[in-house]
C-alpha positions, 0 to 999 in steps of 0.5 A: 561569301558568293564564291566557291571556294573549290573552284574559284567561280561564283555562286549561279546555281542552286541544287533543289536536291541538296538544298546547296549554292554551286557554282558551273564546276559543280555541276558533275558532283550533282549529276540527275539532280533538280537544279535552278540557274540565277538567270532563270530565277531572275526571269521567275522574278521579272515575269511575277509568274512561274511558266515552268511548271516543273520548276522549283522556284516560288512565284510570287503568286506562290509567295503570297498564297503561303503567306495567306495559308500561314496566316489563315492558320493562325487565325485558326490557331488564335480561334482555338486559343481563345475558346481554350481561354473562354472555357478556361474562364468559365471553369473558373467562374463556375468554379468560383461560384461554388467557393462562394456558395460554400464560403457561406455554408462555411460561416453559417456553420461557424456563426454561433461558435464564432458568437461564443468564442467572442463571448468568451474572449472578453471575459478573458480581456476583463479577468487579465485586467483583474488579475493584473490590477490584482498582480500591482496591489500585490506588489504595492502590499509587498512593497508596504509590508516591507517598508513597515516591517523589514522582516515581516514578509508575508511567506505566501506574496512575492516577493520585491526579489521576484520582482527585481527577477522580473525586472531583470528578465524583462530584457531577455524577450522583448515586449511584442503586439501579439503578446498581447493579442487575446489569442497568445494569452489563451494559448499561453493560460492553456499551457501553464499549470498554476497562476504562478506559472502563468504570471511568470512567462508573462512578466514582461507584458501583461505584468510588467511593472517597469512603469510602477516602479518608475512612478512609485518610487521609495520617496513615496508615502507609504502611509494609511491614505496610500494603502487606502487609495490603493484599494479605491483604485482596484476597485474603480478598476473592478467597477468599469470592468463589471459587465465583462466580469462574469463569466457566460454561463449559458453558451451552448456547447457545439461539436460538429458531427460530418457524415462521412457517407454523404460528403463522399457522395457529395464530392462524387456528384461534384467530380460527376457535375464538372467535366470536360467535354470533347467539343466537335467541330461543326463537321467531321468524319468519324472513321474506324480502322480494320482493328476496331478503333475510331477517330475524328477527322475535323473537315470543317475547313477545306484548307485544313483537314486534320485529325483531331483524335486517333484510336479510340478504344472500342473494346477490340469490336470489328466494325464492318462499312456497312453495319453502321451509322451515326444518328445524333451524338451516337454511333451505331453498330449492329450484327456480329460480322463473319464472327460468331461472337456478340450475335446478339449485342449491339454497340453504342459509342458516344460521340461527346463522351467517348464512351463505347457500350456493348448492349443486349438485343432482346426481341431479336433473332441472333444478326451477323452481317447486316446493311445498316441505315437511318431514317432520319426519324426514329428507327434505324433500319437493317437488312440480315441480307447475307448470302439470303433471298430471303431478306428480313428486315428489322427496325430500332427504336432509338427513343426507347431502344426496342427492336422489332422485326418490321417486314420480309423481303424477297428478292431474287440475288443473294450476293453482297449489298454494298450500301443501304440508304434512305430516301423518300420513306424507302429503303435502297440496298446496292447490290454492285455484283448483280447490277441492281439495287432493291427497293422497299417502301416503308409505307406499303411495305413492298419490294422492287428490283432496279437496275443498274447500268454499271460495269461489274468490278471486284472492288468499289466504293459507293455513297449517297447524297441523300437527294436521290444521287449514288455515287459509285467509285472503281478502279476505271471511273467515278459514276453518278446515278440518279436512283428515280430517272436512272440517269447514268452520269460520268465523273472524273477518271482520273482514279486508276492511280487510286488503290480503290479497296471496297469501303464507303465514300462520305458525301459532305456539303458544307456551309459554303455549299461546296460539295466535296466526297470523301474516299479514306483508305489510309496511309497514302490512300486518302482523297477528296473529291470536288464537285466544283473542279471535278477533280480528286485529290489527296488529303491527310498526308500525316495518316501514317497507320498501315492499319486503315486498309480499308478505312471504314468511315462514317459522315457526321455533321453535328454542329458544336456540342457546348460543354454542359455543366453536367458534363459527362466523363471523357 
């Protein structure tokens, strides 16, 4: 149908807000709507090009940059697969190799029962075929007896009646393989009580005389000679079954004794030994909320930016901005807050196996707000600068988990330091509201004031690109400054629609070596910074927690951390 059927016209509109065909009467039901005439479209499509910018209608060049979005997130997606699938196979395998290793253990064990059991399975093979040559003479005699002497039957032998029960019982169950597998007659000696018993549920196999009878009819000669031949034969069948005919006297006798404790033991190594660990993209950002929790951003691909976990416990800990760093696997955070609580605990979290640790300080003085940074090295370094002209400044020892109080600092502000970093073996502490920024040499152990020649603003957000550059980020202006020249250098202004609370920014430079910076604040106050356009842009659109104001955000560039076969707990 092209047609309207209200107003009999055709179809030459489409209302962008409605997502609906109308026709030129239509157009008063769709008043202040967005909407698109088929002449324009039609232009749109002749010219391959959009030249109205605010129009709705995809160009082709629009077209063929979604196609390519779409497939390079396949190809993404089909990469997750596959190493889905290749952990998948290699759980198996690892897993198949301890069947295997156990498999053997198992038959190591079982080896000399199963020698045993085979012992003793043809001694019985050799005493069924006994006590069936045994059965068939019996009934021959019988047969003999009663030929002779019609009225001398032995009271003790069946009878030619238990026979002929037998034989007519034989077609109640029909003769099958397994009644003759050693197994079924073992079974079948273990629950009967006496020979008697034991003959009579098995008449219709082991000793069914069907064949006898057929072949020993009444013509034949009941004479010495066939009493005789009688005996010869039983004892030709003795004869070829004399090596099985005695029973093993010298078998061993086995019991299994398992130790209980240490197969627990055992199965906790094993549920210790194989675990999934959490595999990192190459590059992501750790952040945390104002309630505590962490999650993983993957940045590894510009085009998709993504969560790939999200409120991670951390046991209800308040993480400040600048009280905490990430070395290696780890994430750090010291110094209680404006809390009075855990003034003398640091917390380690565990990147790969997401485990949080609440861990004593000892050799230290109680830390409440303190600026946090990483040497590179071995030692987190740690100003207790609040509200303090006199500044103490701390080391740990990530290799051996020691602190120790490493040098004093005296300078002449005691307001807020925003960020401290390192560069070059000194300590840099930004201190926004006093237009400065300390300086102290490791080496030397010595204290310098730089200035800084920046507006003062209540709210801001700072970072580093750990080449001698300060980012400053506020509500006017996006500024660099170089801490060795003090050159003053000013970015993109385009933040005044950015609600800038006071965070941390994370600088990032990729494998491409595009330069990107990362300003993260929660629902709808998440960007990116290029170097390349100078420009900011939102990312993130799914960050949906109220909570994340101010999001508090840690840079990590790890590299994959592979599933180990002593993985650890998750």
């Amino acid at each position: 149908m092209n047609s309207c059927s209200n107003h009999n016209k055709f179809f030459e509109l489409i209302c962008n807000d409605c997502n609906v065909l109308m026709c030129s009467a239509c157009a008063p039901q769709h008043k202040l709507h967005s909407f698109e005439h088929i002449d324009a479209i039609k232009s749109e499509i002749n010219n391959h090009n959009n030249i109205n910018n605010n129009s709705n209608i995809p160009s082709f060049l629009d077209i063929q940059s979604k196609i390519k979005i779409t497939f390079d997130s396949l190809k993404s997606a089909v990469k997750e697969y596959e190493q889905l699938q290749q952990t998948e196979d290699e759980i198996s395998s690892r897993f198949k190799e301890l069947h295997e290793f156990l498999v053997v253990e198992e038959h190591k064990l079982k080896k000399p029962i199963i020698d045993n059991k085979q012992q003793l399975q043809q001694y019985v093979e050799s005493q069924i075929t006994v006590m069936k040559s045994l059965n068939l003479m019996n009934h021959q005699l019988n047969q003999f007896i009663a030929d002779s002497d019609t009225d001398n039957i032995q009271p003790n032998l069946p009878t030619t009646a238990t026979t002929a029960t037998s034989l007519s019982s034989s077609s109640l169950s029909p003769d099958t393989t397994e009644s003759y597998q050693t197994s079924t007659i073992i079974k079948s000696i273990s629950q009967c009580s006496d020979h008697k018993e034991f003959i009579q549920n098995n008449n219709n196999t082991l000793f069914d005389l069907t064949y006898h009878l057929q072949n020993f009819s009444d013509k034949t000669k009941k004479d010495d000679y066939s009493l005789l031949n009688l005996i010869v034969e039983h004892n030709n069948k003795l004869k070829s079954n004399n090596h099985n005919n005695v029973k093993p006297n010298q078998l061993q006798k086995y019991q299994l004794i398992p130790n209980d404790q240490q197969l627990h033991l055992i199965k906790n190594q094993l549920q210790s030994t194989f675990k999934l660990a959490f595999q990192l993209p190459q590059s992501c950002i750790l952040s945390t909320d104002v309630n505590g929790k962490i999650s993983v951003i993957d940045i590894t691909d510009q085009n998709n930016i993504h969560f790939i976990q999200k409120d991670i416990s951390t046991n209800g800990s308040k993480i400040t901005y600048f009280s905490c760093v990430v070395v290696g696997n780890h994430f750090y955070k010291f110094g209680s807050g404006v809390s009075t609580k855990n003034v003398r605990k640091y917390f380690r979290y565990s990147i790969d196996n997401q485990t949080y640790d609440e861990i004593e300080m000892k050799g230290i003085e109680e830390l409440n707000l303190v600026s946090v940074c990483y040497d590179g090295k071995d030692h987190i370094y740690f100003l207790d600068v609040h509200s303090k002209t006199i500044v103490n400044i701390y080391r740990f020892n990530i290799n051996n988990s020691t602190f120790e109080k490493y040098s004093t600092a005296y300078i002449s502000s005691s307001t807020f330091h925003h960020l401290a970093f390192h560069y070059n073996n000194c300590i840099y502490s930004y201190i926004p509201a006093d237009k400065k920024i300390i300086k102290f040499d490791i080496n030397i152990r010595a204290t310098v004031e730089l200035p800084v020649e920046l507006p003062i603003f209540q709210q801001k957000a700072t970072c580093t690109d750990g080449k001698g550059n300060l980012f400053v980020l506020t509500n006017t202006g996006f500024h660099q400054i170089n801490i060795e020249t003090n050159e003053f250098k000013q970015l993109d202004n385009s933040t005044a629609n950015m609600n800038i609370n006071t965070h941390n920014l994370i600088y990032h430079q990729g494998n491409d070596q595009k330069r990107y910076i990362y300003s993260l604040q929660g629902k709808s106050q998440n960007y990116r910074y290029s170097f390349e356009h100078n420009l900011w842009e939102s990312i993130l659109y799914d960050d949906q927690a109220e909570s994340r104001t101010p999001l508090i955000s840690v840079f990590t560039n790890f590299g994959k951390i592979k599933n180990e076969k002593n993985l650890k707990k998750i």
